[in-house]
SELO-347624 format. One record per residue (C-alpha): residue in three letters; x, y, z. Coordinates in steps of 0.05 Angstrom, whole numbers, plus 5000, padded with zeros to 4 digits. Layout:
N
+------+------+-------+------+
: rest : east : north :   up :
+------+------+-------+------+
:  ALA :    X :     Y :    Z :
...
+------+------+-------+------+
This chain:
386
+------+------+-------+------+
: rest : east : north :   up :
+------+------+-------+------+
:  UNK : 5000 :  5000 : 5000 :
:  UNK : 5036 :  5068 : 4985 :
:  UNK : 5033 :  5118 : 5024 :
:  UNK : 4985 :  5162 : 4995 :
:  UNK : 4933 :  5109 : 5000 :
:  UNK : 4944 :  5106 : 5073 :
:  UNK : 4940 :  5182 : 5073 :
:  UNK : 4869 :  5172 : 5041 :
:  UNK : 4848 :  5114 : 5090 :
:  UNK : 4866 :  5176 : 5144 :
:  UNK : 4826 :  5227 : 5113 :
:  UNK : 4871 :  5266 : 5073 :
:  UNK : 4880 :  5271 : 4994 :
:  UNK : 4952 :  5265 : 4963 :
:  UNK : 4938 :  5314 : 4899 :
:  UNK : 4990 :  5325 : 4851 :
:  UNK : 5009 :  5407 : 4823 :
:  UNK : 5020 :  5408 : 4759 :
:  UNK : 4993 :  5373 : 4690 :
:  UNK : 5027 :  5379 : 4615 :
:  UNK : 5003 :  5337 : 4554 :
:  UNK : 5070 :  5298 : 4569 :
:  UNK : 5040 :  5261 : 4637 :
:  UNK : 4977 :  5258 : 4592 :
:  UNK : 5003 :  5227 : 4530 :
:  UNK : 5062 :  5181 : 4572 :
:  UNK : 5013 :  5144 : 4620 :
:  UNK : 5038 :  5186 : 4681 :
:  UNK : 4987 :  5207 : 4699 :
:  UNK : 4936 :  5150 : 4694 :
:  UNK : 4993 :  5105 : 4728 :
:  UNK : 4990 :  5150 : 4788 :
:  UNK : 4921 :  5146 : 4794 :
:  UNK : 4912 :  5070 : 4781 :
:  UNK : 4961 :  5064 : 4836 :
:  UNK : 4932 :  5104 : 4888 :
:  UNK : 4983 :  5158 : 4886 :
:  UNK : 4946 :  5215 : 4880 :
:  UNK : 4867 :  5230 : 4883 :
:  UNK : 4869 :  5299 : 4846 :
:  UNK : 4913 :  5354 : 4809 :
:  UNK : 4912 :  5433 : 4801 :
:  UNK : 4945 :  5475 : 4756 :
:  UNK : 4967 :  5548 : 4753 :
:  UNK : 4997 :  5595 : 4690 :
:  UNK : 5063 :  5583 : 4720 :
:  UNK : 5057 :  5514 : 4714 :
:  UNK : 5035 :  5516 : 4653 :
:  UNK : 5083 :  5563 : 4626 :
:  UNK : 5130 :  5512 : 4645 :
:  UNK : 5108 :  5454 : 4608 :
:  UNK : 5087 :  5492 : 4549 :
:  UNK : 5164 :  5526 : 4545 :
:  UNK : 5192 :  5457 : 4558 :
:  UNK : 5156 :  5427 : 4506 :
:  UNK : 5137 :  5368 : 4550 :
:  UNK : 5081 :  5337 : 4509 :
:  UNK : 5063 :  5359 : 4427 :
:  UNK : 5053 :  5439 : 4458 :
:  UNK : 5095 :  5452 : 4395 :
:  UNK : 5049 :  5406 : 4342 :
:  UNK : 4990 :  5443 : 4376 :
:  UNK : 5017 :  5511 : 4373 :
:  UNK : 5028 :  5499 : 4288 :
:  UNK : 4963 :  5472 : 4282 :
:  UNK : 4930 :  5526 : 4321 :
:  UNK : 4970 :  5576 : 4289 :
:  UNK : 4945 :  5547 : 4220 :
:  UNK : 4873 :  5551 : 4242 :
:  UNK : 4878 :  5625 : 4250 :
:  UNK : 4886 :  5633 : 4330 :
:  UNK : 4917 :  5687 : 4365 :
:  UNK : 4960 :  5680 : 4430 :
:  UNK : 4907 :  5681 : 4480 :
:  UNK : 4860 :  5630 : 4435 :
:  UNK : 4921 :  5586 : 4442 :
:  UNK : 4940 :  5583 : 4508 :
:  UNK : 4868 :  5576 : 4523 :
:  UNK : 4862 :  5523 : 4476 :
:  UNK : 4920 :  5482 : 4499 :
:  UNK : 4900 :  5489 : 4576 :
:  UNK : 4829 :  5473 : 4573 :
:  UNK : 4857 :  5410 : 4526 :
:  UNK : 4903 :  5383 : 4577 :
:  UNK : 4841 :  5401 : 4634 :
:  UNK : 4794 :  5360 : 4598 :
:  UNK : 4845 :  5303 : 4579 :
:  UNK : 4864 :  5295 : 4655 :
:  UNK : 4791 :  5296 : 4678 :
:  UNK : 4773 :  5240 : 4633 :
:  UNK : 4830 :  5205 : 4675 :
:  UNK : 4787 :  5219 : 4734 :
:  UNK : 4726 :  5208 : 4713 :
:  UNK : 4722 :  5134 : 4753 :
:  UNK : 4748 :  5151 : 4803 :
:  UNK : 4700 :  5216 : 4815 :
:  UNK : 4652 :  5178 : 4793 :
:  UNK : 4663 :  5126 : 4853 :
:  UNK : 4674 :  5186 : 4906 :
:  UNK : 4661 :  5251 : 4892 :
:  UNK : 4708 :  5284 : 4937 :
:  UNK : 4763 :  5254 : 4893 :
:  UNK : 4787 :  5252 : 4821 :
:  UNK : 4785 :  5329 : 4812 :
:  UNK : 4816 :  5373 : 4769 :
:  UNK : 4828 :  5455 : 4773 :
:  UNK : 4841 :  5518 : 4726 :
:  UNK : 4852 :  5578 : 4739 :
:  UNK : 4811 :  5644 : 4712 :
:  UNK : 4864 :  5692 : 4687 :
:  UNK : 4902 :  5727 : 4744 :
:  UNK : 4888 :  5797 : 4713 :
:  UNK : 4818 :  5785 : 4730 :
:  UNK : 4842 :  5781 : 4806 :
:  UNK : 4811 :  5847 : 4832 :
:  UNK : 4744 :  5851 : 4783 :
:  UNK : 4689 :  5813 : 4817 :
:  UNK : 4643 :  5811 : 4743 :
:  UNK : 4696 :  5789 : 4705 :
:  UNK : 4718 :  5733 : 4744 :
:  UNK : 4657 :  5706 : 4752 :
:  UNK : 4640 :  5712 : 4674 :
:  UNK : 4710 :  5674 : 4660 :
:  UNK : 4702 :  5623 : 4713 :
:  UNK : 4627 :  5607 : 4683 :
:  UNK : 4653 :  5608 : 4607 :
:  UNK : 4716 :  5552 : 4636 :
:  UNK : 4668 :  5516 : 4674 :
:  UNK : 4612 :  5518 : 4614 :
:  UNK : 4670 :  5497 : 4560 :
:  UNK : 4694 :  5445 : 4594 :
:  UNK : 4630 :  5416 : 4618 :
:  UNK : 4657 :  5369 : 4665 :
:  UNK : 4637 :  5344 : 4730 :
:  UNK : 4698 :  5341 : 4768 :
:  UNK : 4738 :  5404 : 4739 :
:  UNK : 4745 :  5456 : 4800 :
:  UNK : 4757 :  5535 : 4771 :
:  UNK : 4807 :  5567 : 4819 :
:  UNK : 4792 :  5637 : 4836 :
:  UNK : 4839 :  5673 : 4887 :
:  UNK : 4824 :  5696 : 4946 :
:  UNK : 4826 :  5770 : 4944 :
:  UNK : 4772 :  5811 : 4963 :
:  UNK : 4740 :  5815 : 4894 :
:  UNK : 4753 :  5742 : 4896 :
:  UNK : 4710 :  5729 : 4948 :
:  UNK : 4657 :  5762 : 4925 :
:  UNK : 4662 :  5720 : 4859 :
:  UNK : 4672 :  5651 : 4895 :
:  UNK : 4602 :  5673 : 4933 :
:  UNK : 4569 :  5684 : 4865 :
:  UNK : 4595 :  5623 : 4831 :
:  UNK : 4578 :  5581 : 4894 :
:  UNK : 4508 :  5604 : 4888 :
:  UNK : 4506 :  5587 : 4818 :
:  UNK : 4528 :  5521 : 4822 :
:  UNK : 4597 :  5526 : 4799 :
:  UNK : 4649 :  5492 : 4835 :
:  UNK : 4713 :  5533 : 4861 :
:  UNK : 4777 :  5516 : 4884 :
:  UNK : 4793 :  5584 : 4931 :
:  UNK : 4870 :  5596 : 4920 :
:  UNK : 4926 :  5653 : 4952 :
:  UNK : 4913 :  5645 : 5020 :
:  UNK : 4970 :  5663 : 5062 :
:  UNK : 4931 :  5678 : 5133 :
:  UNK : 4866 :  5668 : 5180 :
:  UNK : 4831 :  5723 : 5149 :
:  UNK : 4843 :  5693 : 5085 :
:  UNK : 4813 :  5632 : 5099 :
:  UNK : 4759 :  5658 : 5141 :
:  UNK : 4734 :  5704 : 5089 :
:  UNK : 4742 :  5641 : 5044 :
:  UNK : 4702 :  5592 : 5082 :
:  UNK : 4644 :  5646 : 5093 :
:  UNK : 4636 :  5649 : 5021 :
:  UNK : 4623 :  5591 : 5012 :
:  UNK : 4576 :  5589 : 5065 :
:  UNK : 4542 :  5651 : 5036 :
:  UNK : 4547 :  5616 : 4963 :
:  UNK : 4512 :  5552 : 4992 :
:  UNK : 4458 :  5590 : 5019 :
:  UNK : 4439 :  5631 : 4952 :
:  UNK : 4437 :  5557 : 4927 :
:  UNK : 4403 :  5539 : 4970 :
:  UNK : 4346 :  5589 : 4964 :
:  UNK : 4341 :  5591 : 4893 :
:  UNK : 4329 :  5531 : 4886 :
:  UNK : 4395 :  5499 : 4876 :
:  UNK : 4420 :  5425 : 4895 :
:  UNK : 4475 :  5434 : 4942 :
:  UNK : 4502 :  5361 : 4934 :
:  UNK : 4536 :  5382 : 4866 :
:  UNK : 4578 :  5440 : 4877 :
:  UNK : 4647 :  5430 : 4917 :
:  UNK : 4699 :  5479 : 4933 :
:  UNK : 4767 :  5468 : 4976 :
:  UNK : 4804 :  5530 : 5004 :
:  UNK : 4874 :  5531 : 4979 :
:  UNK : 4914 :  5548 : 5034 :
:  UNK : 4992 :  5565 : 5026 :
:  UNK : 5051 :  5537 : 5064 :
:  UNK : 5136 :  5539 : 5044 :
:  UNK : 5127 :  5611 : 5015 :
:  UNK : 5103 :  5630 : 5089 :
:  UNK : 5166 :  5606 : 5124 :
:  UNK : 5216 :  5624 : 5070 :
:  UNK : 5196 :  5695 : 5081 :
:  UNK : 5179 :  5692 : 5157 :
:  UNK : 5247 :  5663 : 5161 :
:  UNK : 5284 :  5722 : 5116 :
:  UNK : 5251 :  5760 : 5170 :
:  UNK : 5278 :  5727 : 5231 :
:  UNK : 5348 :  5732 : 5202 :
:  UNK : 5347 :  5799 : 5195 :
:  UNK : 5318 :  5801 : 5268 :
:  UNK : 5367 :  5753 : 5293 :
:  UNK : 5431 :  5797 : 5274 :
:  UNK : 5403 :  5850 : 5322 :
:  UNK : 5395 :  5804 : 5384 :
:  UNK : 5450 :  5758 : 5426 :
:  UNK : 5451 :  5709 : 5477 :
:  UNK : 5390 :  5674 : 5485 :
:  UNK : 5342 :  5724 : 5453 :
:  UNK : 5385 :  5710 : 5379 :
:  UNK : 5378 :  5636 : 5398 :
:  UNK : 5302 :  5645 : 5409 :
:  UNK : 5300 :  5675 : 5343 :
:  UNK : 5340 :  5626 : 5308 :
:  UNK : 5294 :  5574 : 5336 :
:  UNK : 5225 :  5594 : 5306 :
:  UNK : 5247 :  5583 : 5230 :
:  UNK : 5215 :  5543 : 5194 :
:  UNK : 5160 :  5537 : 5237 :
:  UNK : 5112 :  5595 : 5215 :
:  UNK : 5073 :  5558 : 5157 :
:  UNK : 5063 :  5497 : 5198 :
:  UNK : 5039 :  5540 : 5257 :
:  UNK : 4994 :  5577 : 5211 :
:  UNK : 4959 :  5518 : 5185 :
:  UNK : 4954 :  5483 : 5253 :
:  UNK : 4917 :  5552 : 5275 :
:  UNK : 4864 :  5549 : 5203 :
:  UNK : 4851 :  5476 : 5214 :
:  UNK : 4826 :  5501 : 5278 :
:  UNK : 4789 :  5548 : 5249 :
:  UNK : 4763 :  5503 : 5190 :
:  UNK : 4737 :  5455 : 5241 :
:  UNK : 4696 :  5507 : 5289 :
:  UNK : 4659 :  5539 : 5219 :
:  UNK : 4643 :  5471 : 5194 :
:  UNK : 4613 :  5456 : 5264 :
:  UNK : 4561 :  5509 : 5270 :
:  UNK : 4491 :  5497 : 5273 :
:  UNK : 4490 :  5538 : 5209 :
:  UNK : 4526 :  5491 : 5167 :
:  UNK : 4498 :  5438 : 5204 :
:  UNK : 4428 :  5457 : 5169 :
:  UNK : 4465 :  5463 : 5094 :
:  UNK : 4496 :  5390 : 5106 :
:  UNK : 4415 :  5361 : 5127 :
:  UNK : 4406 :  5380 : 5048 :
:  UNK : 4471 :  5346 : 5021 :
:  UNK : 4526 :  5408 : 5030 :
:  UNK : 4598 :  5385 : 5029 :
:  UNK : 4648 :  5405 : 5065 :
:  UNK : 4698 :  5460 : 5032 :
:  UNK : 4763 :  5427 : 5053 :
:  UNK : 4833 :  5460 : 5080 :
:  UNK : 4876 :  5444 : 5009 :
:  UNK : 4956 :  5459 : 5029 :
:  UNK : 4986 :  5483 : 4970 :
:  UNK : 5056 :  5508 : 4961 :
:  UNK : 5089 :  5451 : 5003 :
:  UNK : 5142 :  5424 : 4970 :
:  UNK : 5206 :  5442 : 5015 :
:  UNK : 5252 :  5497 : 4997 :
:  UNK : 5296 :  5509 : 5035 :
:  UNK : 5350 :  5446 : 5032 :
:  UNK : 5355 :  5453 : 5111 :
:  UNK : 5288 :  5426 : 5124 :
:  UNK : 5258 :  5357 : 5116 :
:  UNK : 5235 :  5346 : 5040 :
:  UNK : 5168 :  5326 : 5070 :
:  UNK : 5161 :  5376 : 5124 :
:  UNK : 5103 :  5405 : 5099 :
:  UNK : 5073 :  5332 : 5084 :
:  UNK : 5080 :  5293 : 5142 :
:  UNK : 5073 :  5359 : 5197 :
:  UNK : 5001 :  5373 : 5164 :
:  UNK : 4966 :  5310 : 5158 :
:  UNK : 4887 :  5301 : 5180 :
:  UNK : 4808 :  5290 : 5164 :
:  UNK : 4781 :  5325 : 5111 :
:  UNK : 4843 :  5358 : 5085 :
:  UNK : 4882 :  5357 : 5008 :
:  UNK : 4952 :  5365 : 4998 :
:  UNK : 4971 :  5380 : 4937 :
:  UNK : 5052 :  5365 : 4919 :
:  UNK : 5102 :  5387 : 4870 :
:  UNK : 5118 :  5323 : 4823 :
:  UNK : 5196 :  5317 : 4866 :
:  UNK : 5161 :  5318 : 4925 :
:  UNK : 5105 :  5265 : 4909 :
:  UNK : 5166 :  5218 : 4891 :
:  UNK : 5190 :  5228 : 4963 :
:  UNK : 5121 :  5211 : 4993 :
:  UNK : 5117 :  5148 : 4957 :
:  UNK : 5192 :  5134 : 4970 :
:  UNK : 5208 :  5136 : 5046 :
:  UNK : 5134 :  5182 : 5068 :
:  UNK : 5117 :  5168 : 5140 :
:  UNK : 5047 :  5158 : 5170 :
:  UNK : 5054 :  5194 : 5230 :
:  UNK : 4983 :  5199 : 5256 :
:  UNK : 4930 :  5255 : 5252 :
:  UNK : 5005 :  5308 : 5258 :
:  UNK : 4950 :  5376 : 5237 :
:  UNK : 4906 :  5362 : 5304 :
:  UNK : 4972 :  5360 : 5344 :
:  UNK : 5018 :  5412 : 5377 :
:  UNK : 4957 :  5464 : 5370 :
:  UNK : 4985 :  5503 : 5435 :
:  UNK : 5045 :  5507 : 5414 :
:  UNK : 5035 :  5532 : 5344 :
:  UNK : 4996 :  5586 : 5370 :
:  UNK : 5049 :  5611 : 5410 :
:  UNK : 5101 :  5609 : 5348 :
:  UNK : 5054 :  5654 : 5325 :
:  UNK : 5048 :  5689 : 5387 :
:  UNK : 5131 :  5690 : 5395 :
:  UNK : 5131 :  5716 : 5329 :
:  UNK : 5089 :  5777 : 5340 :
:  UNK : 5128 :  5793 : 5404 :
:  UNK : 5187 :  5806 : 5358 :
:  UNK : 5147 :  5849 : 5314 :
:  UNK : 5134 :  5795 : 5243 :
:  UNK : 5060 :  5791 : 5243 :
:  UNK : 5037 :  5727 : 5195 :
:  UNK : 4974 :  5760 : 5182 :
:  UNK : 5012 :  5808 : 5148 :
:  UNK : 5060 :  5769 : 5117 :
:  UNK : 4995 :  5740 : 5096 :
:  UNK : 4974 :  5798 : 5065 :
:  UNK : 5038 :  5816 : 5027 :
:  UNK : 5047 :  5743 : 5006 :
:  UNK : 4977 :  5747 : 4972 :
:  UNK : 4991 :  5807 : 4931 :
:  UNK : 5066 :  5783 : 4914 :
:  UNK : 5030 :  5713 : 4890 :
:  UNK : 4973 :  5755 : 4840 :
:  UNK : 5034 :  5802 : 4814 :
:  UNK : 5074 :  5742 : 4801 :
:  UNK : 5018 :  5691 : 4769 :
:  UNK : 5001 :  5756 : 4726 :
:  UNK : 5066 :  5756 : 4701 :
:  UNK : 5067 :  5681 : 4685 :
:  UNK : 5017 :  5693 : 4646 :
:  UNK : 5041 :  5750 : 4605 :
:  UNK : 5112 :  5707 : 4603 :
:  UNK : 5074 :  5645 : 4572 :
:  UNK : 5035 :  5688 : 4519 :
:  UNK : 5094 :  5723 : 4495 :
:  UNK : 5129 :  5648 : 4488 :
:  UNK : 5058 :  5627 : 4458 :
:  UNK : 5067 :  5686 : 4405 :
:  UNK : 5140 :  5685 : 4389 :
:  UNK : 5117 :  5601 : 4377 :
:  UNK : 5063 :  5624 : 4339 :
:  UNK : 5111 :  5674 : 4290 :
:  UNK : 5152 :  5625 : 4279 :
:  UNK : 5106 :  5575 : 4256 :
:  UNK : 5066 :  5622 : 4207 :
:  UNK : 5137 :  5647 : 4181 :
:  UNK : 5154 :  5573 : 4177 :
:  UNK : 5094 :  5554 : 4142 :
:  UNK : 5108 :  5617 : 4094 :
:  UNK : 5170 :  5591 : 4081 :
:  UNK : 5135 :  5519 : 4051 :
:  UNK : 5085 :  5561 : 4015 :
:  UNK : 5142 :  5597 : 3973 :
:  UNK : 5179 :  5540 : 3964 :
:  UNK : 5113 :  5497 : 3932 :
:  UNK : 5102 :  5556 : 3885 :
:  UNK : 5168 :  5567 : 3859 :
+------+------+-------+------+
């Protein structure tokens, strides 16, 4: 049994972060869910922009053909994306099929849309309306706007994956949202039992710049003040998570949710994103093993999903332990002046500025791809006619 599988017997979903037409096309990914090593997979533009650079599938063979067809950059990249999307949840479609919280799929709405509440929710409906499949999650991020939009969609009966949450009001904003959104679908009419949403909660990039913090803290201090310092890296994300599970489980407790799950309401689970380990110090499952529970996703970078299944540990229900004494890392923390919530805050807006310029990144590599080609095929067309 690998470990993954033994996560999922525990209540926790081993997802994997990334998809390219290469896992598609090579069997990857359908060996890794035949074997029980993952139960789901998101993607971002970064991600994408990776594979699609890379190559790592027929990106280019697409790219020509599109090209030939008369699409521009954008047409492209949303033509390869929602390709790969629907490719990967046909791979899931069993396994959904056999438990709904599983087999799931995600793509993002364009990060430019990140602060325009009308526009998100009019992409989000035209990906989720395209693709027309059960078990595809549209990821909307959690800013303000965001919100607003993951309300609307939730209402609607669209189902979200909540991303860029760095802090507690993050995720409380989050998981009242979806609340709100299950109500409005409730009262008009709506089925509750087939919308889902999980709230994408992030982890390393909290403690890589928590800890840049504490270094620069730590040069000021001596004695056993620097060595208190020194001591609380690489605990911030962990702590931070420990605290939202706490939260998650207190919302998802309340008579008022109680009354949405009489009518067939899921829960919106805690997702941990961004934990593959990055700083070479730290355990390459750190943010694996320390956050594993009921009712909670982690999705992992493809390096670190080989660890899991190499030499991964079930350590026991590790998010519901330790609760005290994450609080007062986060406590310890504020008494030397880094406040996570906002780090939280700064790490959001960092993570839209950079997944915006993914985005423009891939389209530019999409368009210089999509010169060549037509100059390429101009090329063949002079050639044939002289």
């Amino acid at each position: 049994m690998t470990t993954s599988i033994a996560y999922r017997k525990r209540g926790q979903a081993v997802w994997l972060d990334s998809i390219s037409s290469r896992m598609i096309e090579t069997g990857a990914l359908a060996g890794w869910i035949s074997s029980g090593a993952i139960y789901g997979v998101t993607s971002n533009p970064t991600i994408f922009g990776q594979a699609i650079e890379k190559n790592e599938g027929d990106y280019t063979a697409r790219i020509d053909d599109l090209t030939a067809r008369g699409k521009d950059a954008f047409q492209i990249y949303d033509e390869l994306t929602r390709r790969d999307i629907a490719d990967g949840a046909a791979l899931f479609a069993n396994l959904h099929r056999e438990s709904p919280e599983d087999g799931w799929i995600s793509l993002e709405v364009l990060p430019e849309l990140a602060f325009d509440v009308e526009r998100t929710v009019a992409e989000a409906r035209r990906l989720h309306d395209a693709l027309g499949r059960p078990n595809v999650f549209i990821k909307v991020p959690s800013t303000p706007a965001g919100c607003v939009a993951v309300r609307k969609l939730i209402g609607q009966g669209v189902s979200v994956n909540v991303t860029l949450m760095f802090n507690r009001k993050h995720y409380q904003d989050v998981a009242h949202a979806y609340l709100d959104g299950l109500e409005d679908l409730v009262n008009a009419g709506g089925d509750p039992r087939k919308v889902h949403s999980v709230a994408s909660f992030f982890v390393s990039r909290v403690d890589t710049l928590v800890d840049k913090l504490l270094e620069e803290k730590a040069r000021s201090l001596t004695g056993a003040a620097h060595e208190h310092a020194e001591g609380l890296r690489g605990k911030a994300g962990i702590a931070n998570c420990k605290v939202v599970y706490q939260d998650f489980l207190e919302l998802f407790a309340t008579p008022r949710f109680a009354a949405l799950k009489a009518k067939g309401a899921w829960l919106q689970r805690p997702l941990w994103a961004s934990t593959g380990t990055k700083n070479p110090a730290y355990s390459d499952l750190l943010y694996v093993e320390s956050l594993l529970g009921p009712d909670t996703v982690n999705t992992l970078p493809e390096k670190t999903l080989n660890a899991l299944l190499d030499h991964g540990r079930d350590l026991g229900d590790t998010v519901l332990s330790g609760v005290d004494e994450a609080r007062k890392v986060l406590s310890d923390l504020r008494e030397l002046g880094i406040d996570v919530e906002a780090v939280g805050e700064k790490l959001q807006g960092d993570g839209v500025v950079a997944f915006a310029r993914s985005y423009d990144d891939l389209l530019k590599v999409i368009e210089e791809r999509r010169k060549a080609s037509l100059l390429e095929s101009a090329k063949t067309q002079k050639i044939r006619t002289t």
